[in-house]
N, C-alpha and C positions, 0 to 999 in steps of 0.2 A: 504494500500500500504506500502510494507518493505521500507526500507531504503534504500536497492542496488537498487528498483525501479525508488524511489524519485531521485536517483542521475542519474538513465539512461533517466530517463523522461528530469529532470531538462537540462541535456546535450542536449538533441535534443532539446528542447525550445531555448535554447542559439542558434546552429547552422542554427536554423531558424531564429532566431533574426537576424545575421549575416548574413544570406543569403540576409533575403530581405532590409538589408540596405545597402549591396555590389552594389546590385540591384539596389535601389533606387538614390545610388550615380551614376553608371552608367547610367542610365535615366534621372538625370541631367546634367550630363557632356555633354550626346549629345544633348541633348534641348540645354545649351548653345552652342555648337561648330554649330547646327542648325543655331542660333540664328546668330550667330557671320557671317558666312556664308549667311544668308539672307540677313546682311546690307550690308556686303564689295560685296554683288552681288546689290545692289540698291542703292548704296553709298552713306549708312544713314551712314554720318559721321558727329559726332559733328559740328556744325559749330566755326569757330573763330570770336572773336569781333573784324571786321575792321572799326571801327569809329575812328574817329580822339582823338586824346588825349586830354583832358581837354582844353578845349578855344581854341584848334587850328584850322585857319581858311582853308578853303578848299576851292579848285573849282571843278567842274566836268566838264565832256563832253558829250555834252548827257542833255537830260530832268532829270532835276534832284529828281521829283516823277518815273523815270520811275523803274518798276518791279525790275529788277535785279540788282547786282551794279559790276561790275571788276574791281578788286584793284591792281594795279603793284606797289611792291618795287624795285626799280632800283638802279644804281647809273650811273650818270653821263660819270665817265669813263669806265664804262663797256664796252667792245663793243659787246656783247649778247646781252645789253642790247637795242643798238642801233639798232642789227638786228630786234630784238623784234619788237621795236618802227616801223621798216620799212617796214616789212613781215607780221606782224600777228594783228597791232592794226588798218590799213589800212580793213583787210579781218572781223573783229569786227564794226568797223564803221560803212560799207558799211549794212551790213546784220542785225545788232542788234541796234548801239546807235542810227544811221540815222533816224533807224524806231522807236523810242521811246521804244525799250523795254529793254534795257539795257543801263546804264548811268558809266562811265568809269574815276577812280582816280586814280594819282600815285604818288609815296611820293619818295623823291629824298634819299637814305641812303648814309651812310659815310664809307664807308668800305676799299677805294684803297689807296686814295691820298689825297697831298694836294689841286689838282683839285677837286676832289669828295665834298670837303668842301666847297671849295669857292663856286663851282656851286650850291651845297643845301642849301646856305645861299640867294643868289642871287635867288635860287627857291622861298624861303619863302618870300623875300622880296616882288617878283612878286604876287606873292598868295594876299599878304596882301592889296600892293597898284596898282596892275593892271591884276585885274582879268581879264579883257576884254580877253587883251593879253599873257595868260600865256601860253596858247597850240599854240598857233603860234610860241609863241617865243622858249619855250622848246624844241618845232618839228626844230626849227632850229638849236639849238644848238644840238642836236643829228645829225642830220641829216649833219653839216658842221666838225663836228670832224676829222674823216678819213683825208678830202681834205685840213682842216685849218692844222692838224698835220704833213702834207706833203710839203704843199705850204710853208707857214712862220713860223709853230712852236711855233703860240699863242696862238691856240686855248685850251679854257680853261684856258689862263693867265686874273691879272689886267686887260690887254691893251683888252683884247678881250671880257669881261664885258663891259667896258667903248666903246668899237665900239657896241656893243649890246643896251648900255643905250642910245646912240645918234642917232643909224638909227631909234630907236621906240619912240624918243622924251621925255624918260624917265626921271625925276628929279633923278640926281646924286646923293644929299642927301641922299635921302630917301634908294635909289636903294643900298648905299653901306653902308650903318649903319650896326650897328649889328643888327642881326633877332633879333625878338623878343623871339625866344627860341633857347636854342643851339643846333647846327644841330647835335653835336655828341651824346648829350643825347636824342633827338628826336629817334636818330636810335636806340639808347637801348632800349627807352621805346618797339619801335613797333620789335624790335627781341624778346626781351622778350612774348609781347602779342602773336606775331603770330608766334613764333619758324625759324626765317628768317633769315638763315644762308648764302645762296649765293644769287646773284642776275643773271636773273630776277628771282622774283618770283611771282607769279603768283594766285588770290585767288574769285572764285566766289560764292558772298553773303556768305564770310567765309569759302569757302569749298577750299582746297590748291590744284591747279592745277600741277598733277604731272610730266610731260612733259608742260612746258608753250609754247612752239614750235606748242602743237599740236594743232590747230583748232579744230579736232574732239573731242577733250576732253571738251575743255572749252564749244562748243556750245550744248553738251551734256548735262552739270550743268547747263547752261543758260535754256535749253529748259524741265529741268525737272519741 
């Protein structure tokens, strides 16, 4: 073989090389975008770690072995947050934690005010020394906001902790100390873990509920 052979040879070996690794890269790009397109259709999405942060104490609602777990970040003076609480963890209860298949946490964040603080300090206090009470009493303080901020204008003040620590027979002490962690770095830690930027937010066994309004989303995650 001459030499003008070897080079027209040599050339078309190249343009084959080239071809089938144009090829081959094409063949991977759609396997990935395949791929990609398989989970965001079966919403294999990473899960987040919503466990409590190092030594902090928790309660649940709900069986606390049961299956699934829904974790709300709130804050206090949200009032989304209190629609939440009133429209959509009622329709949860009844259908999922009632029945032991779903057990349901919410961690009070600091993001609005100096209400937001008081109340997530006075959360953890409750966490710590009276778990019994802490969804009753939470559920009230959501639940009196609108009418206490209309009627007298305390709710969520000192005076209105201290009428909270007295109708439930709370030691005053204990109830207004400082938490045992600060409630502003609590909320960084868990914005940090779970990228939780507005409230509510919304997350089943790790998975972030994108509309937290919708029922059919969340029992969707639950029931996979």
């Amino acid at each position: 073989m001459n030499k003008k052979s070897l080079i027209i040879f040599g050339s078309i070996f190249a343009v084959l090389i080239i071809a089938l690794a144009v090829a081959l890269g094409m063949s991977s790009s759609n396997n990935k975008q395949d791929t990609a397109a398989e989970n965001e259709a079966t919403n294999e999405i990473e899960p987040l770690d919503t466990t409590p942060i190092e030594g902090q104490q928790i309660v649940y609602l709900g069986e606390e072995d049961a299956a699934n777990e829904i974790f709300l970040a709130f804050d206090y003076s949200c009032p989304y947050c209190k629609q939440w609480m009133g429209e959509v963890l009622p329709q949860l209860e009844k259908d999922y934690i009632d029945e032991g298949k779903a057990k349901f946490r919410m961690q009070p964040m600091v993001f609005l005010n100096d209400t937001s603080q008081r109340l997530a300090n006075f959360d953890q206090n409750l966490v710590h020394y009276n778990k019994d009470n802490y969804f009753k009493i939470a559920r009230r303080i959501m639940e009196e906001a609108e009418h206490q901020e209309e009627a007298t204008g305390d709710w969520g003040t000192d005076q209105y902790v201290n009428n909270i620590i007295a109708d439930y027979g709370l030691d005053q002490e204990k109830m207004l100390q400082e938490p045992e962690r600060d409630s502003i770095n609590v909320t960084r830690k868990y914005t940090r873990a779970l990228g939780v930027e507005t409230v509510p937010s919304v997350f089943v066994n790790g998975k972030r509920v994108e509309n937290p309004f919708d029922v059919n989303e969340i029992t969707a995650l639950l029931d996979q």
